[in-house]
PyMOL Python script that loads the backbone (N, CA, C, O; Angstrom):
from pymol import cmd

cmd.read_pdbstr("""\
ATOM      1  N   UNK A   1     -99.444   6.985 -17.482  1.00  0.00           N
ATOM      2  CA  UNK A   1     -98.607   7.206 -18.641  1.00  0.00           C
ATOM      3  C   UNK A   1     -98.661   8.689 -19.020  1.00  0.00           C
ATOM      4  O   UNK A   1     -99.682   9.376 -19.005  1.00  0.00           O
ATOM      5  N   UNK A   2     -96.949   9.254 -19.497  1.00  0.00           N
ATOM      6  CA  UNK A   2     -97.670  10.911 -20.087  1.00  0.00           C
ATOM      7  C   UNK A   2     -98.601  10.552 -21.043  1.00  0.00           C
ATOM      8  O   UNK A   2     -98.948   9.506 -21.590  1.00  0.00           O
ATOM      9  N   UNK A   3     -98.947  11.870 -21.093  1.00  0.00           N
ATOM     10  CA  UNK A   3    -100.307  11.948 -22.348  1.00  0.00           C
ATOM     11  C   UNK A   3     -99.482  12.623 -23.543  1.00  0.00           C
ATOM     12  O   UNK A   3     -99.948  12.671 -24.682  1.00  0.00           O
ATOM     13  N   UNK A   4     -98.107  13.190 -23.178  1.00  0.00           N
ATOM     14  CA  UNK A   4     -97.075  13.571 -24.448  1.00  0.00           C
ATOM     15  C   UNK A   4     -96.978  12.249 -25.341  1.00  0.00           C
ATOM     16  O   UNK A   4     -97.249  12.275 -26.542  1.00  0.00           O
ATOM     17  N   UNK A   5     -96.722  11.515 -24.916  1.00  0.00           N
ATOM     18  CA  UNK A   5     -96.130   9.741 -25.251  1.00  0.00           C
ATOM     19  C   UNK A   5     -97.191   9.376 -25.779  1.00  0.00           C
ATOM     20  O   UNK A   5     -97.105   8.832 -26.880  1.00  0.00           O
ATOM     21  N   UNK A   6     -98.573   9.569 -25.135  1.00  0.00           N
ATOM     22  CA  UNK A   6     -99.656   8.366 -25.244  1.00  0.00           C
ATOM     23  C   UNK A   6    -100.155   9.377 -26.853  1.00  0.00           C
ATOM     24  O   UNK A   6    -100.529   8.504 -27.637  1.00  0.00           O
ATOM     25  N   UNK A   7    -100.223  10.110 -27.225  1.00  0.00           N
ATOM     26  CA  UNK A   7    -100.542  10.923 -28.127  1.00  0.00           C
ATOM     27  C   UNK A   7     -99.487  10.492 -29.452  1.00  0.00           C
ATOM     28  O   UNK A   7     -99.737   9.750 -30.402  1.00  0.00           O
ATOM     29  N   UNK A   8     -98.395  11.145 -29.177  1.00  0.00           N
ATOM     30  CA  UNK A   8     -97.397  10.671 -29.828  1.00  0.00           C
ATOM     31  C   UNK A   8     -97.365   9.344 -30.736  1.00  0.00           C
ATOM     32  O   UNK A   8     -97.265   9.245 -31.959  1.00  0.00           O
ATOM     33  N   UNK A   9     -97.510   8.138 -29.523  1.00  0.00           N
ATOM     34  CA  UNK A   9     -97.764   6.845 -30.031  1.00  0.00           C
ATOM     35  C   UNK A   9     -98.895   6.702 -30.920  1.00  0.00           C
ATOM     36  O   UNK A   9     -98.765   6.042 -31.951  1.00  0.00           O
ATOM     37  N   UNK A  10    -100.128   7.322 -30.587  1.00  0.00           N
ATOM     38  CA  UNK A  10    -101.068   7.025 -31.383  1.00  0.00           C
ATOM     39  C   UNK A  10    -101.302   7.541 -32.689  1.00  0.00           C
ATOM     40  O   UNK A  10    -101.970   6.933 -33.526  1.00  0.00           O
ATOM     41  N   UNK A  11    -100.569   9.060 -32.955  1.00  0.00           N
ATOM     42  CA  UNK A  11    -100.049   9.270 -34.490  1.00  0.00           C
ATOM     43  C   UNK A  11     -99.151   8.285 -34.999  1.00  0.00           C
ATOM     44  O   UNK A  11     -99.372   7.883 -36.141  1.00  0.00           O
ATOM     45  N   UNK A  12     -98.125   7.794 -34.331  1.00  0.00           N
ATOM     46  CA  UNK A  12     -97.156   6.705 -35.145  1.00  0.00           C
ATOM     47  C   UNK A  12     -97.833   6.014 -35.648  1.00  0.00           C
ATOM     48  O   UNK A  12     -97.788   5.830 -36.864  1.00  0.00           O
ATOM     49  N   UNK A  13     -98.732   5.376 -34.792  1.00  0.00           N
ATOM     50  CA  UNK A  13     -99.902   3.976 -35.131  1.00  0.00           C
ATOM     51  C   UNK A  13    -100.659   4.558 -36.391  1.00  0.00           C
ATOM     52  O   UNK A  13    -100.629   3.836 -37.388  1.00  0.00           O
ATOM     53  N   UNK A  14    -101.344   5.777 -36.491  1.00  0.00           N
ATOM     54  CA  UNK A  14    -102.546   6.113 -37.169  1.00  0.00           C
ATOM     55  C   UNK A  14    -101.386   6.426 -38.545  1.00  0.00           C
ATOM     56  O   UNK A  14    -101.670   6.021 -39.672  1.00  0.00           O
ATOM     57  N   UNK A  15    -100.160   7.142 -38.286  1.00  0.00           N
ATOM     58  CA  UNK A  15     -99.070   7.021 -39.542  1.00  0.00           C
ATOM     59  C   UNK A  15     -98.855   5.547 -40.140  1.00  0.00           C
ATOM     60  O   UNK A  15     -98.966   5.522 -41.366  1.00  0.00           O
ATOM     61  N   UNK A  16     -98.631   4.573 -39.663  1.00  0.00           N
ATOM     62  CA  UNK A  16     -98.316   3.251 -40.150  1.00  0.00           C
ATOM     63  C   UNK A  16     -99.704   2.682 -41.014  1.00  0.00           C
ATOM     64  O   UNK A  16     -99.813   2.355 -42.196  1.00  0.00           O
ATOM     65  N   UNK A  17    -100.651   2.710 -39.959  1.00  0.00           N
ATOM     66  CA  UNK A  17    -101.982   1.912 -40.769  1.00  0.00           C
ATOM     67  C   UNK A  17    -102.283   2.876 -41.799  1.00  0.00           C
ATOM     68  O   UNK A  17    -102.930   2.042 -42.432  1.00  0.00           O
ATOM     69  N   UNK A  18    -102.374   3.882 -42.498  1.00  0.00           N
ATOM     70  CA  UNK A  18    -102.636   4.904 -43.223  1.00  0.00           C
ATOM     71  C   UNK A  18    -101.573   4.559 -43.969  1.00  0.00           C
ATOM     72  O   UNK A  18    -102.011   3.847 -44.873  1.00  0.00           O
ATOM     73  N   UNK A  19    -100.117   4.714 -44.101  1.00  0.00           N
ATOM     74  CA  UNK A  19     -99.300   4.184 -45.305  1.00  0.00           C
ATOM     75  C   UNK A  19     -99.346   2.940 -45.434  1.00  0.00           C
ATOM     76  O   UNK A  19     -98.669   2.784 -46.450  1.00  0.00           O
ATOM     77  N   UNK A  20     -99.809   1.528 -44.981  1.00  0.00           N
ATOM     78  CA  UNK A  20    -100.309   0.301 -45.281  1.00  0.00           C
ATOM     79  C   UNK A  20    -101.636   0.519 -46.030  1.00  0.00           C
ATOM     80  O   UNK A  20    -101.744   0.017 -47.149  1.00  0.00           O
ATOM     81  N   UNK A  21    -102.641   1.216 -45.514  1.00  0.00           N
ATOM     82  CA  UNK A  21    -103.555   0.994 -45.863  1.00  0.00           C
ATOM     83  C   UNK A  21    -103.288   1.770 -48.084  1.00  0.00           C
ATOM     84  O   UNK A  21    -103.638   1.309 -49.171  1.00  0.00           O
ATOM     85  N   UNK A  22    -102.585   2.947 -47.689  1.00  0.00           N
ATOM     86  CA  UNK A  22    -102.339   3.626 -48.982  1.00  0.00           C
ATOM     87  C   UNK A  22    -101.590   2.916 -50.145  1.00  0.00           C
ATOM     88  O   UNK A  22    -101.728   2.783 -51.361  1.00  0.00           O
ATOM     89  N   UNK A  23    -100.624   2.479 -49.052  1.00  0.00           N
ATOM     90  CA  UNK A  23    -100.054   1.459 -50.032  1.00  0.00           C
ATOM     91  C   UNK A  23    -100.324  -0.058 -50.739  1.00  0.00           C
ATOM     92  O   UNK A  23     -99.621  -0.737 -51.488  1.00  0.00           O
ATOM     93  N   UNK A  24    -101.924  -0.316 -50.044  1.00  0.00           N
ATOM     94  CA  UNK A  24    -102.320  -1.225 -50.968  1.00  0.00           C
ATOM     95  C   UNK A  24    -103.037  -0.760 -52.061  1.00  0.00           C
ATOM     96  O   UNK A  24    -103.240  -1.409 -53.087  1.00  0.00           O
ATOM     97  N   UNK A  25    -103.519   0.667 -51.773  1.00  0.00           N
ATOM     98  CA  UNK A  25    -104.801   0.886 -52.717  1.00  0.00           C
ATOM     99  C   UNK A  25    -103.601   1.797 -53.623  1.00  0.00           C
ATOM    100  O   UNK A  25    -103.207   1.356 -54.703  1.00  0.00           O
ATOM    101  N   UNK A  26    -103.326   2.481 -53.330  1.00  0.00           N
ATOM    102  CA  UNK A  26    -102.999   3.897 -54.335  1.00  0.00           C
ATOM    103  C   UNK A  26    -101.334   3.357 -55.212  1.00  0.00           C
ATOM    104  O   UNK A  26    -100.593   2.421 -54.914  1.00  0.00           O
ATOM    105  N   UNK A  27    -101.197   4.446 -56.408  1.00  0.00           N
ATOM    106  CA  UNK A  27     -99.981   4.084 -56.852  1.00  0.00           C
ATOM    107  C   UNK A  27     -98.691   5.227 -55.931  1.00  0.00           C
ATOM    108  O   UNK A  27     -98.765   5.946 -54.935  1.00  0.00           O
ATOM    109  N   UNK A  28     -97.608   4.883 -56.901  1.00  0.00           N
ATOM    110  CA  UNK A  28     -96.289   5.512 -56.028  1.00  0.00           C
ATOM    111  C   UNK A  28     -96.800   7.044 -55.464  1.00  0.00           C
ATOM    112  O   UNK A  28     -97.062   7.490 -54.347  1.00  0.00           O
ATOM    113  N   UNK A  29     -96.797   7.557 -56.731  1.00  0.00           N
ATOM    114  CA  UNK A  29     -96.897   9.167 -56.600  1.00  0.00           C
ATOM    115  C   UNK A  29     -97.916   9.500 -55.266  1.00  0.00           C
ATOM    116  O   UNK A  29     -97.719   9.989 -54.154  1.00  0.00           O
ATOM    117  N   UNK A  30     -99.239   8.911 -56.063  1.00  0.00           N
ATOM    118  CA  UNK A  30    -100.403   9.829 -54.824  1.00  0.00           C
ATOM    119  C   UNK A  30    -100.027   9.205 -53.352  1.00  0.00           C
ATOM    120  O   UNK A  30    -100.262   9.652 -52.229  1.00  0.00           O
ATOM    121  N   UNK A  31     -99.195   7.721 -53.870  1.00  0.00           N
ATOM    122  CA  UNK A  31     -98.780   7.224 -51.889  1.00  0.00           C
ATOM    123  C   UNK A  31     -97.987   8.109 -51.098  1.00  0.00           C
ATOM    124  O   UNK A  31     -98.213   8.305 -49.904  1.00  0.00           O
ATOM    125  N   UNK A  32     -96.646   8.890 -52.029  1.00  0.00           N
ATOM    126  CA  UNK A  32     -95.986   9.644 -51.892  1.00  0.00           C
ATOM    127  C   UNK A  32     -96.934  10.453 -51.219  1.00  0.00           C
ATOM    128  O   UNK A  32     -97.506  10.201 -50.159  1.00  0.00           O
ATOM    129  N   UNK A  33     -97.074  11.763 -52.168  1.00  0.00           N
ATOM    130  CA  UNK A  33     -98.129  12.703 -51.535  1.00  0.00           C
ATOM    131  C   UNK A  33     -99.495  12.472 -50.401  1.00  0.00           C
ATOM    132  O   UNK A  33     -99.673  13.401 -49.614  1.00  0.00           O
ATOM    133  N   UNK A  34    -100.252  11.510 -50.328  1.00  0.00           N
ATOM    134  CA  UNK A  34    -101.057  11.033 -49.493  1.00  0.00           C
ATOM    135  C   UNK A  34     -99.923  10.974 -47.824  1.00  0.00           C
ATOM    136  O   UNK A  34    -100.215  11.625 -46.820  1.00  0.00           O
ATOM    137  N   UNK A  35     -98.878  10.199 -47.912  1.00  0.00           N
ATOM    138  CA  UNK A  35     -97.877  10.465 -46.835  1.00  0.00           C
ATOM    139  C   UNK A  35     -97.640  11.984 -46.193  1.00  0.00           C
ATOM    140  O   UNK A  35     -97.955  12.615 -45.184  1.00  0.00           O
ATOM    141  N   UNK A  36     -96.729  12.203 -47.678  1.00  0.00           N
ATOM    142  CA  UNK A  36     -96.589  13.823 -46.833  1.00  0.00           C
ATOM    143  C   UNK A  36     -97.614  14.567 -46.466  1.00  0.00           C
ATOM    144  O   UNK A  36     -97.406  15.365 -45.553  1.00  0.00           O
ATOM    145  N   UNK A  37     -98.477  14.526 -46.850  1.00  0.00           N
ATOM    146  CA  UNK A  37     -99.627  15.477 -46.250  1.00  0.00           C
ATOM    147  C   UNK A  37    -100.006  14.724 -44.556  1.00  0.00           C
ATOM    148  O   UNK A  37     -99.849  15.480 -43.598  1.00  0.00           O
ATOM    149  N   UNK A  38    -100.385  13.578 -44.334  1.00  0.00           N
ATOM    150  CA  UNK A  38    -100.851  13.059 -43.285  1.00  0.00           C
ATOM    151  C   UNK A  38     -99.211  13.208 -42.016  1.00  0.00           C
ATOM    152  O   UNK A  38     -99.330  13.302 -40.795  1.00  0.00           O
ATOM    153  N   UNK A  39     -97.961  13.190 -42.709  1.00  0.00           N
ATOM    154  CA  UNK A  39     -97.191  13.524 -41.750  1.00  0.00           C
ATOM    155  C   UNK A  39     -97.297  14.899 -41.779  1.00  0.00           C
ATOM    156  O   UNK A  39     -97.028  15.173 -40.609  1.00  0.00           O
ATOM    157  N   UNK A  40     -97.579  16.288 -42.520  1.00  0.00           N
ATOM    158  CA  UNK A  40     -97.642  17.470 -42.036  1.00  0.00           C
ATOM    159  C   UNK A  40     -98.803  17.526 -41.124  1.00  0.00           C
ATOM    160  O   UNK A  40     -98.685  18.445 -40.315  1.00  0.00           O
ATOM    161  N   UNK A  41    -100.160  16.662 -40.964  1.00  0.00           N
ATOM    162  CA  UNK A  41    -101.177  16.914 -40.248  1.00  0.00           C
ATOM    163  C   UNK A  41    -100.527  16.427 -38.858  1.00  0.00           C
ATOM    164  O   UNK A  41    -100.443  17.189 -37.895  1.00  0.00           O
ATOM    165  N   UNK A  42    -100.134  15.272 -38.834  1.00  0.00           N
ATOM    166  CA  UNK A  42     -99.666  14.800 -37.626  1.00  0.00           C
ATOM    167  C   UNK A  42     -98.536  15.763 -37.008  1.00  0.00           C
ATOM    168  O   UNK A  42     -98.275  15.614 -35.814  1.00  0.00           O
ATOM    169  N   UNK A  43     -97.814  16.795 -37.790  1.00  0.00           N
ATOM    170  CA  UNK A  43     -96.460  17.319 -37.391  1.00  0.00           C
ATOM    171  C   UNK A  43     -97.429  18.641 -36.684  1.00  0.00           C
ATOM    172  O   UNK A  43     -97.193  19.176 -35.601  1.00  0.00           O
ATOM    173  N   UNK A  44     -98.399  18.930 -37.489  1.00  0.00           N
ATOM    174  CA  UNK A  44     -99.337  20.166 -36.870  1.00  0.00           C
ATOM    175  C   UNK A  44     -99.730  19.962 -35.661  1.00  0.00           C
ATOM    176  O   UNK A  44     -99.611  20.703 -34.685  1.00  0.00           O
ATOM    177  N   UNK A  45    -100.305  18.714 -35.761  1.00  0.00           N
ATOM    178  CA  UNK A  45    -101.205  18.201 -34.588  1.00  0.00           C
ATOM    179  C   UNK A  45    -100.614  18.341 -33.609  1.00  0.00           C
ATOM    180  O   UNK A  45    -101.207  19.040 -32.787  1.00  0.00           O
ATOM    181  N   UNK A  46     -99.297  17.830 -33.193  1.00  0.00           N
ATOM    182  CA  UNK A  46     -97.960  17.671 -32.112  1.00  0.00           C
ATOM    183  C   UNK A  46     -97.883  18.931 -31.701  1.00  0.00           C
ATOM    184  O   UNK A  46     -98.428  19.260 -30.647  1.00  0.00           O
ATOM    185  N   UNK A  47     -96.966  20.124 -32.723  1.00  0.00           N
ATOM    186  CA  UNK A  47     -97.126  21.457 -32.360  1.00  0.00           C
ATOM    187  C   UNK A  47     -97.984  21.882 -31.594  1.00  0.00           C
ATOM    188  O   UNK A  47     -97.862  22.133 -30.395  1.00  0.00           O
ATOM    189  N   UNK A  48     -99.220  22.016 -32.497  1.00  0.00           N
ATOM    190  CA  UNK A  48    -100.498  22.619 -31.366  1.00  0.00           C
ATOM    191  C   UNK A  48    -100.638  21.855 -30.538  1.00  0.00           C
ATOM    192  O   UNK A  48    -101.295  22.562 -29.775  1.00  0.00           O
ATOM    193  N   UNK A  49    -100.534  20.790 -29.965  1.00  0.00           N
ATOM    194  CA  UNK A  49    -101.283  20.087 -28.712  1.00  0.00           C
ATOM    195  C   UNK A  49     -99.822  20.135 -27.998  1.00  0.00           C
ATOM    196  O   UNK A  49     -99.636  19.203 -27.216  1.00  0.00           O
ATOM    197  N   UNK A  50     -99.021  20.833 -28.101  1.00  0.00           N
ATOM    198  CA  UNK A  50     -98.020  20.799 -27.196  1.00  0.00           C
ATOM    199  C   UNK A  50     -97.792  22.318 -26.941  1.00  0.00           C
ATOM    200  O   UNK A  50     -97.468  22.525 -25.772  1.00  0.00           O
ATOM    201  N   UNK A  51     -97.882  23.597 -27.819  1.00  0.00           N
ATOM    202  CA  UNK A  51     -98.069  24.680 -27.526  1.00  0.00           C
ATOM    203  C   UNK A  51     -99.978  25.034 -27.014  1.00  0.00           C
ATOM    204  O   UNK A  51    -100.326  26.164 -26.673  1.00  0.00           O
TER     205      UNK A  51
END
""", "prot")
cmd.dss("prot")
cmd.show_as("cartoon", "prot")
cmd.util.cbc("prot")
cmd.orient("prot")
């Protein structure tokens, strides 16, 4: 399998359980913000491991 894909997939995964998991505990706002931050880490992550 690429390792572009296999990487890829496993932020989607670690994105989904992380807004499930946020969205049982936390309210709107910090779910909001708790999101965007973990998709800018994941958007970083991609960048650098691809440059």
């Amino acid at each position: 399998m690429n390792d572009e894909f296999l990487f890829y997939a496993l932020c989607l995964i670690a994105l989904v359980v992380v807004g499930l998991v946020v969205k049982k505990v936390a309210s709107c706002l910090i779910k909001t913000v708790v999101l965007l931050l973990v998709a800018a880490a994941v958007a970083a992550a991609y960048f650098l491991y691809i440059q």
